[in-house]
C-alpha positions as CSV (number, residue, x, y, z in Angstrom):
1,X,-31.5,1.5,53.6
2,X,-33.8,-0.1,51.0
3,X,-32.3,-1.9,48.2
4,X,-35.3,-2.7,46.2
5,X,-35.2,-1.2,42.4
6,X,-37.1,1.9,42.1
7,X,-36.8,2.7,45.3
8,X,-33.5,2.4,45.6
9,X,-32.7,4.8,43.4
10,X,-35.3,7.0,44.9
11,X,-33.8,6.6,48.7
12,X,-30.3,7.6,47.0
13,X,-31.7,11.2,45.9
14,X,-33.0,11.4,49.0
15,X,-30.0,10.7,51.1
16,X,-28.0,13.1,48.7
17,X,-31.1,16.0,48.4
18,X,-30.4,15.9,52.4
19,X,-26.3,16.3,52.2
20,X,-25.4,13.0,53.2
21,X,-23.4,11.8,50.6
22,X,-22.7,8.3,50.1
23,X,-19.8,5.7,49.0
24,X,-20.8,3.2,47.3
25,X,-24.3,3.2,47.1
26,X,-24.7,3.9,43.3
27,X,-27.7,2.4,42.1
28,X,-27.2,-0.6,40.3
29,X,-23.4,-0.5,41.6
30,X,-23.7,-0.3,45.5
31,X,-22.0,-2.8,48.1
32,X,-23.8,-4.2,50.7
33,X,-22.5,-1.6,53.3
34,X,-22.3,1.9,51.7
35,X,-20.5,4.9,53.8
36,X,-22.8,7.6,54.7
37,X,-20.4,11.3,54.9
38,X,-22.6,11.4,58.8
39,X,-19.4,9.2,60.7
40,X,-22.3,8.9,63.6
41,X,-24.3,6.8,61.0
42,X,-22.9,3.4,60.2
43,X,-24.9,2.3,57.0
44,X,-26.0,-1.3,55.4
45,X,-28.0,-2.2,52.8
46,X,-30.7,-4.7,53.4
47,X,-34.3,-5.5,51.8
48,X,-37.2,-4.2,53.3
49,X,-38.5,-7.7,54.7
50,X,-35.4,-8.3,56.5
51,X,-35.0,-4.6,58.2
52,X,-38.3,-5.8,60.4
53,X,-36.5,-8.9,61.7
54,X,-33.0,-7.0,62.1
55,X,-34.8,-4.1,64.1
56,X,-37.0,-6.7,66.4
57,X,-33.6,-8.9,67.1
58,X,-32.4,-8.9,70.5
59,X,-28.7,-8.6,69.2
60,X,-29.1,-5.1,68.2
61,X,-28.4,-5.6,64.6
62,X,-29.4,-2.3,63.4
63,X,-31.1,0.7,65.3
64,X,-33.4,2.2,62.6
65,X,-34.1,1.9,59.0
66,X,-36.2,2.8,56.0
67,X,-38.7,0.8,55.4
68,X,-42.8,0.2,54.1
69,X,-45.4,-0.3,55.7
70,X,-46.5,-3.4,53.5
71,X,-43.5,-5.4,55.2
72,X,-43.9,-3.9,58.8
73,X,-47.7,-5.3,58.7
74,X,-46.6,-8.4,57.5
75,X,-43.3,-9.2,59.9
76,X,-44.9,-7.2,63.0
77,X,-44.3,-4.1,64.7
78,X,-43.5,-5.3,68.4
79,X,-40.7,-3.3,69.7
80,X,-40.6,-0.9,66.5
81,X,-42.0,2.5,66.1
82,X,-42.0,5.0,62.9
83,X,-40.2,8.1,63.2
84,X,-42.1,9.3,60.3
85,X,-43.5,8.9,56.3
86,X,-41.1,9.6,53.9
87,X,-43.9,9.1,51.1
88,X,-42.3,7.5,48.2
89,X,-42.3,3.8,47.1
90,X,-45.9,4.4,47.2
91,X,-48.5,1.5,46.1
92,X,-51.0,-1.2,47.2
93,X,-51.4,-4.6,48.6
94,X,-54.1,-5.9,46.6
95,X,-55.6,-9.4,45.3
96,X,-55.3,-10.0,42.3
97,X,-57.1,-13.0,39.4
98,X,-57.1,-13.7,36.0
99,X,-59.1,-11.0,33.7
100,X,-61.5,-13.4,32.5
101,X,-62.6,-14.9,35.7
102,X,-66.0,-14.7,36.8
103,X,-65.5,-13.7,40.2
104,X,-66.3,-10.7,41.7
105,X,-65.0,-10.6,45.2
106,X,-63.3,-13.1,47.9
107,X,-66.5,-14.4,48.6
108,X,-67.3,-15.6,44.9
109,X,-63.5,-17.4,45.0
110,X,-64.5,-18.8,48.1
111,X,-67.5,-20.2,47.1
112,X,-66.4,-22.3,44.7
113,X,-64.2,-24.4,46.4
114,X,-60.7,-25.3,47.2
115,X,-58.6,-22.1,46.5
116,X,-54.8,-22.0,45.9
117,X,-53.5,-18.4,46.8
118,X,-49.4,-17.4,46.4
119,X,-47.9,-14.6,48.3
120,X,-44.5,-13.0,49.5
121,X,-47.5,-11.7,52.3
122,X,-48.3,-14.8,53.6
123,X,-49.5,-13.5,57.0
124,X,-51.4,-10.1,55.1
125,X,-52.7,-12.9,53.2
126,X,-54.1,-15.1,55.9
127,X,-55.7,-12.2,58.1
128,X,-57.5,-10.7,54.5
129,X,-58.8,-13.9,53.8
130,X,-59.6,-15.3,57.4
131,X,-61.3,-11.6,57.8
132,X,-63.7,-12.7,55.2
133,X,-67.5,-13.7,55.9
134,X,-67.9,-16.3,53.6
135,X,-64.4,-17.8,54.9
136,X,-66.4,-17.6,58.8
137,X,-69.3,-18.7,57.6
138,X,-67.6,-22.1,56.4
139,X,-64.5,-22.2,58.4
140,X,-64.9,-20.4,61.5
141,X,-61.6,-20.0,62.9
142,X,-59.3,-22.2,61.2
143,X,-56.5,-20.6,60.1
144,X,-55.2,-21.2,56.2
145,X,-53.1,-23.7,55.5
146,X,-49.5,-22.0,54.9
147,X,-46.9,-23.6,52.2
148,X,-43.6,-22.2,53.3
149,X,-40.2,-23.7,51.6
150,X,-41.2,-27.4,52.0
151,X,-43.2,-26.9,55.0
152,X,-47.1,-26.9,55.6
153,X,-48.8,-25.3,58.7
154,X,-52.3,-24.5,59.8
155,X,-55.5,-25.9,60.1
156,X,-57.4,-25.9,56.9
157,X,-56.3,-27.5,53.7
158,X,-59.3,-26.2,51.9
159,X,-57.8,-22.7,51.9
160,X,-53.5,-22.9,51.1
161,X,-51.8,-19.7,50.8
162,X,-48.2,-20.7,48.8
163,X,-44.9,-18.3,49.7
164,X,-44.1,-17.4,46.6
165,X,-40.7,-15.6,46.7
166,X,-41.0,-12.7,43.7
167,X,-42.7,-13.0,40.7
168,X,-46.0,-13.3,42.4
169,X,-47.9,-12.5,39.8
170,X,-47.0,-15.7,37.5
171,X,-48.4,-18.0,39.5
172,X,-51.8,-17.4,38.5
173,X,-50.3,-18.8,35.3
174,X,-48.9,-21.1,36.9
175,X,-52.2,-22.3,38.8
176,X,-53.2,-20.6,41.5
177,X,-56.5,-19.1,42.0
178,X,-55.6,-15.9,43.3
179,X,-52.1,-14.2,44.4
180,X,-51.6,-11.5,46.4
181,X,-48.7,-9.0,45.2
182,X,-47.6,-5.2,45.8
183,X,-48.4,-2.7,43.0
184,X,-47.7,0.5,42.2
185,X,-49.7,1.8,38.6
186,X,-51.2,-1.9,37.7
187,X,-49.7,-1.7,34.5
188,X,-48.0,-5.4,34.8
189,X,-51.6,-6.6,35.6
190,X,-52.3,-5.2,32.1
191,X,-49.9,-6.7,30.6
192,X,-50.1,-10.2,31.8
193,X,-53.8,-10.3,31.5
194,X,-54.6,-9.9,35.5
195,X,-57.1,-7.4,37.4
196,X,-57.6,-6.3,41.2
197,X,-60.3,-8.0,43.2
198,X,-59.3,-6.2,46.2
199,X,-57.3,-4.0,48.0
200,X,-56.0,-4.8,51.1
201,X,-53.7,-1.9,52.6
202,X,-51.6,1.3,51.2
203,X,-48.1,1.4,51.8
204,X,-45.3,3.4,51.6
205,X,-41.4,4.3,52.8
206,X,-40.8,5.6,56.0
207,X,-38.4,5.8,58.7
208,X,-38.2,3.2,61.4
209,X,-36.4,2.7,65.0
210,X,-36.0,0.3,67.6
211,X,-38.2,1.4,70.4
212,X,-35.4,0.4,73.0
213,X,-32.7,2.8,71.6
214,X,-30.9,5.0,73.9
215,X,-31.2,8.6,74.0
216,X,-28.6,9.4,72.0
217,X,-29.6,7.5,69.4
218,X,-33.0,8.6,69.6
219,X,-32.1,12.0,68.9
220,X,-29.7,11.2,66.1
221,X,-32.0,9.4,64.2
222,X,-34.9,12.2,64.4
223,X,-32.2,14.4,63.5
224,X,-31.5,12.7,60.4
225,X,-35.5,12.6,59.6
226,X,-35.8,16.1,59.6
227,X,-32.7,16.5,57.8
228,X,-34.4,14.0,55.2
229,X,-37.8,15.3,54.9
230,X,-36.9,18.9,55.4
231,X,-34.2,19.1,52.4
232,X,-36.2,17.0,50.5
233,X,-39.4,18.4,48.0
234,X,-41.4,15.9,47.0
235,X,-42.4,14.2,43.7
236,X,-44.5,11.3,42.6
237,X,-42.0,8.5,41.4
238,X,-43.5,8.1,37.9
239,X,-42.5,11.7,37.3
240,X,-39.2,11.4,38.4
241,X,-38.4,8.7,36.0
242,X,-40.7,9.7,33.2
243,X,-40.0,13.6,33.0
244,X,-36.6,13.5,31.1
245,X,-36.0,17.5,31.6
246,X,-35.7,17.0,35.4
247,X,-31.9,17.0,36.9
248,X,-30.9,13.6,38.6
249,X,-32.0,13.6,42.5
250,X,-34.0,16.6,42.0
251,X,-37.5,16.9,43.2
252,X,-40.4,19.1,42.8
253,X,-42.6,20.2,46.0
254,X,-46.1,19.0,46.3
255,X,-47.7,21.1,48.7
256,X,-50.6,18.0,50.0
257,X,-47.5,16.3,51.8
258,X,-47.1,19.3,54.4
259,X,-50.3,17.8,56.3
260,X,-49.1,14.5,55.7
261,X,-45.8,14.8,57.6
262,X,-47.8,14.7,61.4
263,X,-49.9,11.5,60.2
């Protein structure tokens, strides 16, 4: 289960909407291992990041979990498969550079020089950048230079992509040319005087398995999906937290997510 803010919140309402009750997953009071009122589902509560590398471990740490899409691209999806959208935590991966600057594009940062980029996407990061013409046209192949924790790898020094760890957005004031950061209404960007150059992907929660589960399993966990999206209308997030005359956990049907549901 996701334990990131927002969504947190958001992926309690929907457990509960859908009759599984929980212990200990309060917001802002949860333990790491809540109790779902399912006795077939034992439940933990782990960041998104680390879900992908939990599913893809040979020691069958977990079977399935809710995750984003954002983090699935970035860790990989070998030996994972999505049981379905559950469409909330919805947002962007998108570069982003200071208000003022003159650029326009990747290509304009590119041109000038040696760039500095931070990301918690360091691989999204590398493949958006690498994907680039101008980045071809002067590097070919090479691969960015990646700063993780101390440790440098890849083949192009020109071009260093820095793991940032949260707070992405501050190392543009803290000197990097660029940073590449998840963002839901871009209101932060407002704030600390930042615009989008581009985007890079949508995201979005959804419901993950291993691909290796057993039968059983397999049809436990679909059962719970449909018990999830089928007990579940949905809302835009913003609404849910803005529109003070709505009950807690409840949620108002938007008729667009029917055709979503198959994508």
């Amino acid at each position: 289960m996701n334990s990131n803010g927002t969504n947190r919140d958001n992926t309690y309402n929907l457990l509960r909407n859908a009759g599984y009750y929980t212990i200990e997953y309060i917001p802002g009071k949860e333990l790491p291992r809540p109790v779902l009122s399912d006795s077939g589902i034992r439940a933990y509560l782990i960041r998104p990041q680390a879900l992908v590398m939990e599913l893809r471990s040979n020691r069958l740490i977990l079977d399935a979990g809710i995750g984003s899409a954002d983090w699935m691209r970035e860790c990989g999806t070998q030996g994972i498969t999505k049981v379905g959208n559950l469409f909330y935590a919805k947002g962007q991966v998108v570069s982003i550079v200071k208000k003022e600057s003159s650029v326009e594009n990747l290509d304009d940062l590119l041109k000038q020089g040696p760039i500095l980029c931070a990301s918690e996407y360091v691989n999204i990061t590398r493949d958006y950048i690498m994907q680039n013409k101008t980045y071809k046209d002067k590097f070919g192949s090479k691969k960015p230079t990646i700063v993780f924790r101390g440790e440098e790898y890849g083949e192009n020094p020109e071009v260093k992509i820095l793991y940032s760890d949260g707070k992405t957005e501050l190392y543009i004031t803290k000197g990097a040319d660029m940073v590449v950061d998840f963002k839901k209404t871009g209101k932060t960007l407002e704030t600390l005087n930042l615009r989008k150059l581009d985007k890079i992907m949508n995201s979005q929660a959804a419901l993950y398995m291993r691909e290796d589960c057993s039968d059983w399993k397999k049809n436990k966990i679909e059962e719970f999906y449909q018990n999830l999206i089928t007990n579940n209308d949905w809302i835009d997030e913003e609404l849910v937290t803005k529109n003070t005359t709505l009950k807690e956990g409840q949620w108002i049907y938007k008729e667009r997510f029917k055709d979503e549901l198959n994508k």
